[in-house]
C-alpha positions as CSV (number, residue, x, y, z in Angstrom):
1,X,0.5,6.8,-14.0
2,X,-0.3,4.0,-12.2
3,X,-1.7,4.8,-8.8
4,X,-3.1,2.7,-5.4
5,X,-5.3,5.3,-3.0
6,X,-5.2,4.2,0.4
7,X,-8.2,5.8,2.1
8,X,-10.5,4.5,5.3
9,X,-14.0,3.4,4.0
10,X,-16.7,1.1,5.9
11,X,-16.9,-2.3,4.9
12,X,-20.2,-1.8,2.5
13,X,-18.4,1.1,1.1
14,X,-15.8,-1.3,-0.5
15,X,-17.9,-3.4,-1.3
16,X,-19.8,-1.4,-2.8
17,X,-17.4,-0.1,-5.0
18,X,-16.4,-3.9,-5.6
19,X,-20.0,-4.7,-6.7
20,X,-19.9,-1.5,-9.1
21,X,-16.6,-2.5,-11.1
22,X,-17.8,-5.9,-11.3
23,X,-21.2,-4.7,-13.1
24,X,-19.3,-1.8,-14.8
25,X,-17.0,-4.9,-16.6
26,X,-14.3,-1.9,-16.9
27,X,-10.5,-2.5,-15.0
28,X,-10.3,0.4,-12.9
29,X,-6.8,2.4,-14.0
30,X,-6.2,2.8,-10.1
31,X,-6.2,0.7,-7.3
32,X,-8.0,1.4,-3.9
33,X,-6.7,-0.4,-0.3
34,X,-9.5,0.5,2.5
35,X,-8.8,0.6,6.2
36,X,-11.7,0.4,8.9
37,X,-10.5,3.8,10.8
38,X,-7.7,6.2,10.2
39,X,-6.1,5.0,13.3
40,X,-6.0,1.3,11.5
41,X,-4.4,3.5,8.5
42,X,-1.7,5.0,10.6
43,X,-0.9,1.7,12.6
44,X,0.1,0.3,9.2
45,X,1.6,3.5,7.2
46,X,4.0,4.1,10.2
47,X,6.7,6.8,9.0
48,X,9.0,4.2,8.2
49,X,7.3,2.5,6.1
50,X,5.9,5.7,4.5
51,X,10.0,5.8,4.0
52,X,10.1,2.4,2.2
53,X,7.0,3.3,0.0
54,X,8.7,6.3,-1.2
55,X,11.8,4.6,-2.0
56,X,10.2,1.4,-3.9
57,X,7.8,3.4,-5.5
58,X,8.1,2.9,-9.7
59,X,11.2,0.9,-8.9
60,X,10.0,-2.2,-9.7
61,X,10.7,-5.8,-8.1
62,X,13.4,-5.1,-5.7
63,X,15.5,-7.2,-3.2
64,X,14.7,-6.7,0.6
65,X,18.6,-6.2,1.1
66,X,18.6,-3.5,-1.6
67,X,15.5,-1.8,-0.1
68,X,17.0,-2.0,3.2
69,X,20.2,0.2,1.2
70,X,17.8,2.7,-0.2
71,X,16.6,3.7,2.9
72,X,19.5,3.2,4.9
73,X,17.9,1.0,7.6
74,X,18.7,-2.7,9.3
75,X,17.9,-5.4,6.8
76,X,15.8,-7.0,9.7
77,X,13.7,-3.7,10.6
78,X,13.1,-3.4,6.6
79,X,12.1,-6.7,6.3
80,X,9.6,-6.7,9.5
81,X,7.9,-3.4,8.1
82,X,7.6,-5.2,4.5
83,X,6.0,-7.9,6.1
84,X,3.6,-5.5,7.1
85,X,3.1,-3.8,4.1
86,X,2.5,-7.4,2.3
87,X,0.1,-8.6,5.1
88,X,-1.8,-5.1,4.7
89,X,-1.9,-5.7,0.8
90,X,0.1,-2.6,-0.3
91,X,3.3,-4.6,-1.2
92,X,3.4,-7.8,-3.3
93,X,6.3,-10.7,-2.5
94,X,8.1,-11.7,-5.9
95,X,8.9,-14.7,-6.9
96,X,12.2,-14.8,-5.7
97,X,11.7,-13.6,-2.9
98,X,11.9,-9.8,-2.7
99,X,9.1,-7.6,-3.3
100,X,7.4,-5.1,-5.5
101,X,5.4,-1.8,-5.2
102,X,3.8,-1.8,-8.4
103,X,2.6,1.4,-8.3
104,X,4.6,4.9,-9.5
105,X,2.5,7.0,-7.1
106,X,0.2,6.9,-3.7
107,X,-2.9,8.8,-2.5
108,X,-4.0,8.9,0.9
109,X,-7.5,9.5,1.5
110,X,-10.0,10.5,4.3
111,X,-12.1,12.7,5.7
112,X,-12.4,13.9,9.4
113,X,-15.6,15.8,10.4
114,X,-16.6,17.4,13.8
115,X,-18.7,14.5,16.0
Protein backbone atom coordinates (compact mmCIF):
# COMPACT_ATOMS: atom_id res chain seq x y z
CA UNK A 1 0.00 0.00 0.00
CA UNK A 2 1.22 3.02 -1.06
CA UNK A 3 1.45 5.63 1.70
CA UNK A 4 2.54 9.65 2.08
CA UNK A 5 3.10 10.47 6.15
CA UNK A 6 2.55 14.01 6.77
CA UNK A 7 4.40 14.80 9.98
CA UNK A 8 6.12 18.30 11.39
CA UNK A 9 10.02 17.87 11.23
CA UNK A 10 12.76 20.85 11.37
CA UNK A 11 14.29 21.68 8.31
CA UNK A 12 17.72 19.52 8.88
CA UNK A 13 15.55 16.76 9.87
CA UNK A 14 14.24 16.51 6.22
CA UNK A 15 17.04 16.94 4.99
CA UNK A 16 18.54 14.72 6.69
CA UNK A 17 16.49 12.10 5.75
CA UNK A 18 16.88 13.48 2.05
CA UNK A 19 20.73 13.16 2.37
CA UNK A 20 20.16 9.48 3.78
CA UNK A 21 17.96 8.02 0.81
CA UNK A 22 20.16 9.69 -1.50
CA UNK A 23 23.34 7.66 -0.12
CA UNK A 24 21.12 4.63 0.74
CA UNK A 25 20.45 4.60 -3.47
CA UNK A 26 17.08 2.63 -2.25
CA UNK A 27 13.33 4.42 -3.40
CA UNK A 28 11.63 4.74 -0.23
CA UNK A 29 8.10 2.62 -0.56
CA UNK A 30 6.44 5.70 1.30
CA UNK A 31 6.54 9.21 0.88
CA UNK A 32 7.07 11.83 3.68
CA UNK A 33 5.56 15.82 3.42
CA UNK A 34 7.23 17.86 6.55
CA UNK A 35 5.64 20.91 7.99
CA UNK A 36 7.70 23.57 10.19
CA UNK A 37 5.10 23.37 13.24
CA UNK A 38 1.88 21.44 13.82
CA UNK A 39 0.08 24.70 13.59
CA UNK A 40 1.55 25.03 9.78
CA UNK A 41 0.15 21.27 9.59
CA UNK A 42 -3.33 22.14 10.64
CA UNK A 43 -3.48 25.52 8.60
CA UNK A 44 -3.14 23.26 5.56
CA UNK A 45 -5.05 19.83 6.55
CA UNK A 46 -8.19 22.04 7.52
CA UNK A 47 -11.19 19.47 7.96
CA UNK A 48 -12.34 20.00 4.62
CA UNK A 49 -9.64 19.12 3.01
CA UNK A 50 -9.01 16.19 5.39
CA UNK A 51 -12.71 15.49 3.63
CA UNK A 52 -11.27 15.70 0.11
CA UNK A 53 -8.17 13.52 0.98
CA UNK A 54 -10.40 10.82 2.22
CA UNK A 55 -12.53 10.88 -0.72
CA UNK A 56 -9.56 10.99 -3.49
CA UNK A 57 -7.63 8.70 -1.67
CA UNK A 58 -6.77 5.33 -4.12
CA UNK A 59 -9.11 6.88 -6.60
CA UNK A 60 -6.86 7.83 -8.96
CA UNK A 61 -6.71 11.07 -11.41
CA UNK A 62 -9.95 12.63 -10.82
CA UNK A 63 -11.88 15.70 -12.20
CA UNK A 64 -12.22 18.81 -9.76
CA UNK A 65 -16.10 18.81 -10.68
CA UNK A 66 -16.24 15.06 -9.75
CA UNK A 67 -14.27 15.63 -6.52
CA UNK A 68 -16.45 18.54 -5.79
CA UNK A 69 -19.55 15.53 -6.20
CA UNK A 70 -17.85 13.13 -3.89
CA UNK A 71 -17.84 15.36 -1.16
CA UNK A 72 -20.84 17.19 -1.80
CA UNK A 73 -19.31 20.69 -1.76
CA UNK A 74 -19.27 23.99 -4.23
CA UNK A 75 -17.02 23.25 -7.17
CA UNK A 76 -15.33 26.65 -6.35
CA UNK A 77 -14.63 25.92 -2.40
CA UNK A 78 -13.24 22.34 -3.79
CA UNK A 79 -11.20 23.81 -6.11
CA UNK A 80 -9.69 26.64 -3.69
CA UNK A 81 -8.83 23.88 -0.96
CA UNK A 82 -7.16 21.72 -3.92
CA UNK A 83 -5.16 24.58 -4.78
CA UNK A 84 -3.94 24.27 -1.42
CA UNK A 85 -3.31 20.82 -1.22
CA UNK A 86 -1.22 21.16 -4.69
CA UNK A 87 0.74 24.29 -3.36
CA UNK A 88 1.45 22.23 -0.03
CA UNK A 89 2.66 19.18 -2.26
CA UNK A 90 0.08 16.60 -1.04
CA UNK A 91 -2.00 16.67 -4.39
CA UNK A 92 -0.57 16.55 -7.92
CA UNK A 93 -2.46 18.54 -10.96
CA UNK A 94 -2.97 16.08 -14.10
CA UNK A 95 -2.51 16.75 -17.24
CA UNK A 96 -5.81 17.64 -18.07
CA UNK A 97 -6.40 19.41 -15.68
CA UNK A 98 -7.79 17.64 -12.58
CA UNK A 99 -5.85 16.16 -9.98
CA UNK A 100 -4.58 13.11 -8.35
CA UNK A 101 -3.89 11.77 -4.77
CA UNK A 102 -1.61 9.04 -5.57
CA UNK A 103 -1.57 7.57 -2.48
CA UNK A 104 -4.21 4.70 -1.03
CA UNK A 105 -3.61 5.75 2.56
CA UNK A 106 -2.27 8.80 4.92
CA UNK A 107 -0.27 9.02 8.18
CA UNK A 108 -0.16 11.95 10.30
CA UNK A 109 2.77 12.34 12.42
CA UNK A 110 4.02 14.33 15.45
CA UNK A 111 4.94 14.51 18.72
CA UNK A 112 3.88 17.09 21.40
CA UNK A 113 5.99 17.16 24.74
CA UNK A 114 5.59 19.27 27.90
CA UNK A 115 7.87 22.72 27.37
Amino acid sequence: MKTVTLEVCSPQDAMADFVHAWKSEKAESNAKIGFASPELLWKVLTAKRWELLKALCGVGPISIREAARRVKRDVKAVHTDLTALIAAGIINRTETGGVEFPFEAVKVEFLLQAA
